[in-house]
C-alpha positions as CSV (number, residue, x, y, z in Angstrom):
1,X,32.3,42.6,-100.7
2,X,30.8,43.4,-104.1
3,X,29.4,46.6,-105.1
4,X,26.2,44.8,-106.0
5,X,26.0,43.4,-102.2
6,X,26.8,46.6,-101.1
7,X,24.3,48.7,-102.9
8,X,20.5,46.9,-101.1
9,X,22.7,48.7,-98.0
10,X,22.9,52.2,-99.2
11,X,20.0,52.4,-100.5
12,X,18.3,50.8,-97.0
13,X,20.6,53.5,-95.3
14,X,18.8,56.3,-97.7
15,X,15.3,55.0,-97.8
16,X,15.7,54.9,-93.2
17,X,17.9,58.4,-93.5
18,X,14.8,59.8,-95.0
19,X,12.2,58.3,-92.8
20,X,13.9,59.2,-89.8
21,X,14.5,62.6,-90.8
22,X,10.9,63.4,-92.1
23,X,10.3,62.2,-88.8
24,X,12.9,64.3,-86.6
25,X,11.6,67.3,-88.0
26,X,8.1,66.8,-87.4
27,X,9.6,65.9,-83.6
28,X,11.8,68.5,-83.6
29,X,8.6,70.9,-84.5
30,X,7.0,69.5,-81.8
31,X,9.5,69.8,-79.0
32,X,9.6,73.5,-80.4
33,X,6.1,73.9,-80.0
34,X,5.8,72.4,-76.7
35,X,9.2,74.2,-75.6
36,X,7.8,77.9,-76.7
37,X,3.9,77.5,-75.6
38,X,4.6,75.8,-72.4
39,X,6.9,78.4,-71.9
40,X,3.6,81.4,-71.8
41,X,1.8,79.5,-70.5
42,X,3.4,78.2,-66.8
43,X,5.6,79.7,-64.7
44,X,9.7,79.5,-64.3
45,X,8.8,77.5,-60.8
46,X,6.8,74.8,-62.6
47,X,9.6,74.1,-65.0
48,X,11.7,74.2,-62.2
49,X,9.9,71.6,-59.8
50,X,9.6,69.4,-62.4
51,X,13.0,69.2,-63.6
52,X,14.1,68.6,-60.0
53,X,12.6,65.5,-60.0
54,X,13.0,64.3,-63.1
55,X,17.0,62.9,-62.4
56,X,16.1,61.0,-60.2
57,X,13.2,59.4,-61.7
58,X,15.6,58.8,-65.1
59,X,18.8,58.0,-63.1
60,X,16.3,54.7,-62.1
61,X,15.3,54.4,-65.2
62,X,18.7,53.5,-66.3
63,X,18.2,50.5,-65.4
64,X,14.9,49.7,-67.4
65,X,16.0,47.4,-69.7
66,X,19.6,46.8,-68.7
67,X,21.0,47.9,-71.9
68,X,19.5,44.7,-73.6
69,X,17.6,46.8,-75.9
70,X,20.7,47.3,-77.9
71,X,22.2,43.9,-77.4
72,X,19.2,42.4,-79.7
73,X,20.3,45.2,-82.4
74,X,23.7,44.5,-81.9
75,X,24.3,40.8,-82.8
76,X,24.5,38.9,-85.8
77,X,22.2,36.3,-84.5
78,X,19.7,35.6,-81.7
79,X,16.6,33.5,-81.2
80,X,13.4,33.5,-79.9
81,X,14.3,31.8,-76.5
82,X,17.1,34.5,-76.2
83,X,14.3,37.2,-77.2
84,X,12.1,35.9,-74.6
85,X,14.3,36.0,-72.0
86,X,15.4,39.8,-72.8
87,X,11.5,40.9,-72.6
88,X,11.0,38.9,-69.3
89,X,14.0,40.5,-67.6
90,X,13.1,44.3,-69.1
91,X,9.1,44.1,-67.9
92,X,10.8,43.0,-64.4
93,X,13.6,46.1,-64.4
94,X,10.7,48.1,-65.4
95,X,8.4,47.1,-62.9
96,X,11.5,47.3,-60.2
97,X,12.2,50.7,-61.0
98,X,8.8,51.8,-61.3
99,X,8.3,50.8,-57.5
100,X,12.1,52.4,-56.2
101,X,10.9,55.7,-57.3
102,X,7.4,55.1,-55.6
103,X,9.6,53.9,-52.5
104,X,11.7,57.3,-52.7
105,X,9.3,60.2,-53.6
106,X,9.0,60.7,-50.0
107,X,12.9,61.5,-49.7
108,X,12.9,63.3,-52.8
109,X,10.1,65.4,-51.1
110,X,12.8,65.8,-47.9
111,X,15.4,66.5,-49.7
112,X,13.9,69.5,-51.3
113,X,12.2,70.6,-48.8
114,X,8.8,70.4,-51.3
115,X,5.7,68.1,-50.4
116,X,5.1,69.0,-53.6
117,X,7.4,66.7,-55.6
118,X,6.2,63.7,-53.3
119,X,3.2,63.7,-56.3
120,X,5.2,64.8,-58.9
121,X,7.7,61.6,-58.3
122,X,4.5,59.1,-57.6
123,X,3.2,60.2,-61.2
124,X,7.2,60.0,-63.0
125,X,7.6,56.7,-61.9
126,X,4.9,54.9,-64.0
127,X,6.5,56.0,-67.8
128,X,9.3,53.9,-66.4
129,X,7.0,50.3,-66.7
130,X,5.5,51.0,-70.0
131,X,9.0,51.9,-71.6
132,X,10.5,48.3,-70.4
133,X,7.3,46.6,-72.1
134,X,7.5,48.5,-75.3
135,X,11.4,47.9,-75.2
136,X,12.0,44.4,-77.3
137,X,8.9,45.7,-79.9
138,X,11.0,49.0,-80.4
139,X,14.3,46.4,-80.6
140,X,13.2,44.3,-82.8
141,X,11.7,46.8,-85.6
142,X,15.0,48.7,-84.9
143,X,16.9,45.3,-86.0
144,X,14.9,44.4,-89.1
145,X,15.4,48.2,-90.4
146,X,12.1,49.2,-89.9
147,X,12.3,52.5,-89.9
148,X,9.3,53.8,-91.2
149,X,6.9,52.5,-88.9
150,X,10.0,53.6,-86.5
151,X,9.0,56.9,-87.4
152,X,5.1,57.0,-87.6
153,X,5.8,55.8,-83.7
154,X,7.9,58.7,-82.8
155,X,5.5,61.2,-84.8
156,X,2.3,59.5,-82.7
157,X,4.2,59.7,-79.4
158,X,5.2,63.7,-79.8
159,X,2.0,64.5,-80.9
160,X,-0.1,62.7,-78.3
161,X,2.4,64.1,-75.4
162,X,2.3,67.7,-76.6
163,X,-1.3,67.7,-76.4
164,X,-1.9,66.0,-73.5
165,X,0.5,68.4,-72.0
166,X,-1.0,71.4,-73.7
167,X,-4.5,70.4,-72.5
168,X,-3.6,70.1,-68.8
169,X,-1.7,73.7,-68.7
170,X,-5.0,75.5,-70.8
171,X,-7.1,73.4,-67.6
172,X,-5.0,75.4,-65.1
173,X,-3.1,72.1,-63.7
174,X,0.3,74.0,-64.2
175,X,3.3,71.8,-63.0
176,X,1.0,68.3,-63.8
177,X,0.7,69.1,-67.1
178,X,4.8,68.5,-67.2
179,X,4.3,64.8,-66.0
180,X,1.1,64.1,-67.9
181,X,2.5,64.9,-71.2
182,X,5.5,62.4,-70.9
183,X,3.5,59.5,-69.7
184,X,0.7,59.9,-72.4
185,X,3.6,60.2,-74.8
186,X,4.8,56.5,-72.7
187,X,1.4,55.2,-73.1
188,X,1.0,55.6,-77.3
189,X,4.7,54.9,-77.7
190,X,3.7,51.0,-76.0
191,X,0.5,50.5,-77.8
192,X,2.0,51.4,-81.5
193,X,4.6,49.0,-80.7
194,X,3.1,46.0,-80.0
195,X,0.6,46.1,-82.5
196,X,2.9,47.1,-84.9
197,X,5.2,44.1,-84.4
198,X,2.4,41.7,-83.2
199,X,5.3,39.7,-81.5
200,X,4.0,37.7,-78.2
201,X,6.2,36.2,-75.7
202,X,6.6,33.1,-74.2
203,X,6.6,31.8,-70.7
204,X,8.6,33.9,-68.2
205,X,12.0,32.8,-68.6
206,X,14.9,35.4,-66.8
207,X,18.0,33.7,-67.9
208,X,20.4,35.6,-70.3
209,X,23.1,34.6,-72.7
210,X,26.6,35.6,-70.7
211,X,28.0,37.5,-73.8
212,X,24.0,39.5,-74.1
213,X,24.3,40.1,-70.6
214,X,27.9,41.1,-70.6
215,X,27.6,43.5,-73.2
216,X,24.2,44.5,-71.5
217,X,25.9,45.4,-68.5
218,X,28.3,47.7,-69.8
219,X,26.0,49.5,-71.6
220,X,24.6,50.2,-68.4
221,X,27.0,51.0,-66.8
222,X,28.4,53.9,-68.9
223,X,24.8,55.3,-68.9
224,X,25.0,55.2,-65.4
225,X,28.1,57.2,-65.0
226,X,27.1,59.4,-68.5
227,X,23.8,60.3,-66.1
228,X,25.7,61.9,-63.8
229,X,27.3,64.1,-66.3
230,X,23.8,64.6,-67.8
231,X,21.7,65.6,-64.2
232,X,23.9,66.6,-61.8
233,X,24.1,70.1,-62.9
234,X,19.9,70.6,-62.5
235,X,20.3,68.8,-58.7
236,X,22.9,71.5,-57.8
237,X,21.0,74.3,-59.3
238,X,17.9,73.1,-57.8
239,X,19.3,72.4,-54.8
240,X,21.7,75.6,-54.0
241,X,20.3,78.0,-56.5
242,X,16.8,77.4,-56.3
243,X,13.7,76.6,-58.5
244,X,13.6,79.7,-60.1
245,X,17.5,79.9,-61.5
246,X,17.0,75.7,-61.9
247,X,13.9,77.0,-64.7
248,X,15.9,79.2,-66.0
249,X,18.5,76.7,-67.0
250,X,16.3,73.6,-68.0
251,X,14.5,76.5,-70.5
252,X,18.6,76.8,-72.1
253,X,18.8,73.4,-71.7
254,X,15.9,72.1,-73.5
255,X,16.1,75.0,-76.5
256,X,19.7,74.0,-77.5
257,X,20.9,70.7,-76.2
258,X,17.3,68.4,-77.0
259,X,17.4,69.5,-80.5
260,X,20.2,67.6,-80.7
261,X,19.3,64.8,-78.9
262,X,16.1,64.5,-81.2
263,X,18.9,64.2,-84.1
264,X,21.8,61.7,-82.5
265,X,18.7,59.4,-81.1
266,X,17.1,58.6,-83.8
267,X,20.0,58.9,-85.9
268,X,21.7,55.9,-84.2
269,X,18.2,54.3,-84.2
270,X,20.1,53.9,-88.2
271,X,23.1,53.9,-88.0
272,X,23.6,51.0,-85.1
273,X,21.9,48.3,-86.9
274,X,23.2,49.4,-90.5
275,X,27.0,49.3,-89.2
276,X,26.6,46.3,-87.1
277,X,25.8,44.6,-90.3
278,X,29.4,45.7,-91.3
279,X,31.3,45.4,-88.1
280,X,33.7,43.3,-89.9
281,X,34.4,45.4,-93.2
282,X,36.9,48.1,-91.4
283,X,37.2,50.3,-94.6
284,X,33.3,50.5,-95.2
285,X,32.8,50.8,-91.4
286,X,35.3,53.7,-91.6
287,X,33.9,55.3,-94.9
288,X,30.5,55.4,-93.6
289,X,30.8,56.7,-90.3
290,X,33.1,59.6,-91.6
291,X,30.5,60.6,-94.5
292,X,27.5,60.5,-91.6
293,X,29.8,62.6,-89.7
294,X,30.7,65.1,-92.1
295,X,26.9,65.6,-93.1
296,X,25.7,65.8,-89.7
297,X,28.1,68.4,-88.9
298,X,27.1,70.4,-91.6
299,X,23.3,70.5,-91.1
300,X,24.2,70.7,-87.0
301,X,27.2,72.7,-85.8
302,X,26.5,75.9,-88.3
303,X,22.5,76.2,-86.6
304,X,24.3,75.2,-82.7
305,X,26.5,78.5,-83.4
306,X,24.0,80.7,-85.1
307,X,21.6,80.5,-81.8
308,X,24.6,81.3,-79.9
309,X,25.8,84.2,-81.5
310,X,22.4,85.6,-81.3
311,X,21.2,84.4,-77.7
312,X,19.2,87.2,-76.4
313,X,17.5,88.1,-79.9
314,X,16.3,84.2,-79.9
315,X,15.2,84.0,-76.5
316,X,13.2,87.3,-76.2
317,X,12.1,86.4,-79.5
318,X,10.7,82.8,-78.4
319,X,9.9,83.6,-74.8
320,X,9.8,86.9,-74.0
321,X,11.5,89.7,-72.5
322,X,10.7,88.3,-68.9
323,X,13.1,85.3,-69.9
324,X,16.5,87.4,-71.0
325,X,18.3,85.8,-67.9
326,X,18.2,82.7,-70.1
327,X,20.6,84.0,-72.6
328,X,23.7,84.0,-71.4
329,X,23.3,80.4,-70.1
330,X,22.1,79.7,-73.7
331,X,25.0,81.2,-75.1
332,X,27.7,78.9,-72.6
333,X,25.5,75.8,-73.5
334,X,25.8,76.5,-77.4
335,X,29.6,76.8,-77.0
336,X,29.7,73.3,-75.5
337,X,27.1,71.8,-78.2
338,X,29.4,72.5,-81.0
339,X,31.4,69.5,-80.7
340,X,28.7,67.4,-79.0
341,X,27.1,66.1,-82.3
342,X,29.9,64.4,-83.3
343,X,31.5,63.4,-79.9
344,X,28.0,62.1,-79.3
345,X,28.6,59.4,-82.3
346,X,31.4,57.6,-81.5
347,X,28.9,55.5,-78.8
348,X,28.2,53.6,-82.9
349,X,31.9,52.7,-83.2
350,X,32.4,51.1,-79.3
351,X,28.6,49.5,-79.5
352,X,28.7,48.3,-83.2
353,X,32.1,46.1,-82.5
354,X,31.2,45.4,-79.2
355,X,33.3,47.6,-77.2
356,X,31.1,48.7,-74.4
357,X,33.8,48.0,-72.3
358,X,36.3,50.8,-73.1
359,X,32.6,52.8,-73.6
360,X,31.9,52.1,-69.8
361,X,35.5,53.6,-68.9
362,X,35.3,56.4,-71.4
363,X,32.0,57.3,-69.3
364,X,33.6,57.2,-66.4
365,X,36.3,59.9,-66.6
366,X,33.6,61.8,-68.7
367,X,31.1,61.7,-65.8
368,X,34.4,62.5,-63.7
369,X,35.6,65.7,-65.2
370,X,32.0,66.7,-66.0
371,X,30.7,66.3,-62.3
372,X,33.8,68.2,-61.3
373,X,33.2,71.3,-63.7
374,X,29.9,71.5,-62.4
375,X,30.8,72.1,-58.8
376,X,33.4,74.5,-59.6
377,X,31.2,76.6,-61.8
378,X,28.2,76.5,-59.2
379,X,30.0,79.1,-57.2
380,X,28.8,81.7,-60.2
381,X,24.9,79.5,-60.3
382,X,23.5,78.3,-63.4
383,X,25.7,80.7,-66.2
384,X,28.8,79.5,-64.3
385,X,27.9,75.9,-64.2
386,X,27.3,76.1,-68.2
387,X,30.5,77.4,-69.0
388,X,32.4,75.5,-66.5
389,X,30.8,72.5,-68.4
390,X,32.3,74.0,-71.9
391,X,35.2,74.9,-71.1
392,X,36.1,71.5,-69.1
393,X,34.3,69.7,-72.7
394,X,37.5,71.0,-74.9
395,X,40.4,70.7,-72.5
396,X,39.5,67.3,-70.5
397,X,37.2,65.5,-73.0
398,X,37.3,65.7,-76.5
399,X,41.2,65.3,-76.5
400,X,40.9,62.0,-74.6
401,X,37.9,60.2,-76.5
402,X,40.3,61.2,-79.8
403,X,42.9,58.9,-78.2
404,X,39.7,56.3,-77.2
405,X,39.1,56.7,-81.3
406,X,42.4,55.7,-82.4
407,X,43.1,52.9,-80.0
408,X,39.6,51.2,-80.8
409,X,39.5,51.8,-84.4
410,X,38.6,52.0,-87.4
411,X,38.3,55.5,-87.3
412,X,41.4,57.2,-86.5
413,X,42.0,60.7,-84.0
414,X,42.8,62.3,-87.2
415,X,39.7,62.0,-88.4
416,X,37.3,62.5,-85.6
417,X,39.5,65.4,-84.7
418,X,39.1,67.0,-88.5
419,X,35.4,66.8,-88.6
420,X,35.3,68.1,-84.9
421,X,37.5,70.8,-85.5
422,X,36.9,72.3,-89.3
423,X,32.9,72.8,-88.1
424,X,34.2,74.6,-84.7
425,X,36.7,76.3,-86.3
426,X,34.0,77.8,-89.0
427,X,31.8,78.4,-85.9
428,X,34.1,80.3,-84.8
429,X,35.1,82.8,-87.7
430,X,31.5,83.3,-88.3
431,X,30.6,84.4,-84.7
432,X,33.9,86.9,-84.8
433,X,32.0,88.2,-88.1
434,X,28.5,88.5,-86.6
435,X,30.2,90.5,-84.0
436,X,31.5,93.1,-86.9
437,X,28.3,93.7,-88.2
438,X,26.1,96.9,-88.2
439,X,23.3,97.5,-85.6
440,X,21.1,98.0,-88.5
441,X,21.4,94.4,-89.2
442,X,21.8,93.0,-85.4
443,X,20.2,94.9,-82.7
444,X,17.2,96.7,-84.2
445,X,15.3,93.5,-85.0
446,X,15.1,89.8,-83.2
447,X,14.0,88.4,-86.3
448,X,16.9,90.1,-88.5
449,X,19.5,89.4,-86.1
450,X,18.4,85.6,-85.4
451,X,18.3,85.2,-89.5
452,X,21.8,87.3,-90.2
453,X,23.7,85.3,-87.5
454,X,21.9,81.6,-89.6
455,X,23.2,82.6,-92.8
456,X,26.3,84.0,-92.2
457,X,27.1,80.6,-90.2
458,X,26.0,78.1,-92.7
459,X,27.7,80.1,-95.3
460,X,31.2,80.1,-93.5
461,X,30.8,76.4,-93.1
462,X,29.7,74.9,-96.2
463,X,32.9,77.5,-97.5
464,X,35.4,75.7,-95.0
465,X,34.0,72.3,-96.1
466,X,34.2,72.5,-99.6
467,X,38.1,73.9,-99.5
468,X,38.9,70.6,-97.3
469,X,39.5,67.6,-99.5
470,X,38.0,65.2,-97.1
471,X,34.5,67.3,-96.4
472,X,34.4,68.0,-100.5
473,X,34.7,64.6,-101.2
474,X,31.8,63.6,-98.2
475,X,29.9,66.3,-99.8
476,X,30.3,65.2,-103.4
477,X,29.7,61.7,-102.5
478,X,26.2,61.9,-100.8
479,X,25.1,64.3,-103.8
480,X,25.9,61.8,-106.0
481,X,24.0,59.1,-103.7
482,X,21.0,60.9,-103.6
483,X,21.1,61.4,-107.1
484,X,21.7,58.1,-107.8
485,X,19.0,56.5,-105.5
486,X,16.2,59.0,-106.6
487,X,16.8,59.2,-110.2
């Protein structure tokens, strides 16, 4: 392929890295906002009913739009009969799932031992409908690289759940104003879609192309299995440990690890369509995953290990001294998010060449070993489960999908191994350096201690990554990129 082809691409790639980012930040700010105020304004309890509920209600939801949604992003070519047919069968999974929950909020209930979460799983359920409606409109501005009114959605949706949410905790409806929030978020993210795309369907038609459906399928499947290794660890803590420990951990949990789901999301929301386009150019499918990579390492894994290092500073700082029990579970959790931003991008090289397959399988022994570090760390409750679930992430995962990498190709072990490791390896030197420095510049203020442990960690990375030939060159190359495209 010519440079000249190749160059409407990067500059589509910039023009949607930008947008998306503008926009992650703005969501990021959000989920900060809502994470920090909800946080003084409602109880440990009321995080912790809610979050009890909320696996089941989105181990149902898995099944929403049976993996479709990225099926229409995924191939070259499809019609408006096959389009059709995808929304027909998503607003019926929707509508299915939105009634099994309905049908089990009474067991949830039971199983608890809460009459409480009978309501709670009544008012989950109906998110569940609008997302399999606004599902094709999302698709299809996803596979014509719309990203900017991508983002104007996501920026509408936080905003609208965060006050909704707000609202209902300032009119005293504690616990409720956790379910509200998500489903008026649900409700904005469905209207901006359709009238953004304006697309209508035809008659109801449920047949599906066997390869859509086949690739569909597997999808599914692996987020079936990848849920298990997602929830299961706030079922057992709810369940053995209790609502109070259970809020303890969803407050880690959500600080650290949704973060970087409000990157990776909206970051394949980019990167799927872009290197679908080039599923068949192996060396520019290669060159471009690896510079993604290398970047979002840089801006990731250096902040993942600064909040670590400096856990109970950052969580009395942004909850309060009655939340310190959070930080050493904070702390575990930031060990195992270190590699996750990465790991969490090779899903682009098994979906973009159609893999979903050897996906399914790699979720299956994930799921597997992760469901099995969670039960032996629940002995020690929720600080044991989080670093049961690090320690298991180094020695059982990330060596295997490495070998997944290699065998699938184009990217090799080597080099989802070096941009795994180089960023760890940084994190590490600067958290054995934050350890060696004074009181005066650790332990006297939150504020000094949560900004010392930030600079020192970006500053050991960006050092590792320019003496590396491989992160220099990433490095060079996007400056030169951006320079180019914005000049």
């Amino acid at each position: 392929m010519t440079a000249q082809a190749q160059q409407p691409l990067g500059r589509i790639a910039l023009r949607g890295g930008a947008l998306t980012a503008a926009a992650q930040v703005v969501r990021m700010g959000i989920q900060f906002v809502s994470v920090v105020v909800l946080a003084r304004m409602l109880a440990p309890e009321d995080f912790g009913l809610v979050a009890s509920v909320g696996p089941i209600v989105a181990f149902v939801g898995l099944f929403q739009n049976l993996g479709l949604q990225q099926a229409v992003i995924q191939r070259p070519d499809i019609g408006q009969g096959q389009l059709n047919q995808v929304f027909w069968i998503s607003a019926l999974a929707g509508l299915v799932c939105t009634a099994v929950v309905a049908a089990l909020s009474p067991a949830v209930a039971a199983f608890y031992g809460d009459p409480r979460m009978t309501g709670i799983a009544l008012a989950a359920a109906a998110p569940l409908l609008f997302g399999s409606l606004a599902a094709l409109p999302l698709a299809l501005m996803n596979r014509h690289l719309r990203f900017g009114q991508l983002a104007v959605n996501d920026v509408l949706t936080g905003l609208a759940g965060l006050a909704a949410a707000i609202a209902a905790a300032y009119a005293g409806l504690g616990y409720w104003s956790l379910v509200i929030g998500p489903a008026a978020g649900a409700v904005v993210t469905l209207l901006a879609a359709w009238i953004a795309t304006r697309w209508m369907p035809g008659r109801p038609d449920i047949r599906v192309d066997r390869d859509i459906l086949t690739f569909g399928a597997n999808l599914t499947g692996f987020n079936l299995v990848n849920f298990f290794s997602r929830n299961l660890d706030n079922i057992l803590i709810g369940k053995f440990s209790g609502a109070i420990e259970l809020g303890y951990y969803d407050r880690a949990y959500k600080l650290l690890l949704f973060p970087l789901q409000n990157i990776n999301q909206p970051l394949s929301r980019l990167m799927v369509p872009l290197l679908s386009r080039i599923q068949d150019d192996k060396a520019r499918f290669r060159a471009l995953y690896l510079r993604t990579n290398w970047l979002l390492a840089l801006v990731t894994v250096p902040g993942i290990a600064a909040l670590s290092m400096a856990a109970e500073p950052v969580v009395s700082l942004l909850f309060g001294e009655r939340w310190v029990a959070v930080a050493p579970i904070f702390a575990w959790l930031g060990i195992a998010g270190l590699m996750q931003p990465v790991s969490s991008t090779t899903g682009w090289v098994f979906i973009c060449q159609g893999k979903t397959g050897t996906m399914f399988r790699w979720g299956i022994y994930s799921a597997l070993t992760t469901v099995l570090s969670f039960v032996v760390g629940l002995k020690w409750g929720a600080v044991g489960v989080a670093a049961a679930y690090a320690i298991s992430g180094y020695v059982l995962r990330l060596p295997v999908l490495a070998v997944l990498m290699q065998r699938v190709g184009p990217v090799s072990a080597g080099d989802f191994l070096m941009v795994q490791g180089l960023l760890i390896a940084a994190a590490a030197v600067a958290w054995l350096g934050y350890g060696q420095l004074p009181v005066a510049m650790t332990g006297q203020s939150h504020v000094v201690a949560a900004a010392t442990a930030g600079v020192l960690s970006y500053a050991v990375a960006l050092c590792f990554m320019l003496a590396v030939p491989q992160s220099r060159r990433a490095l060079f190359e996007a400056v030169r990129t951006i320079t180019r495209n914005t000049g």
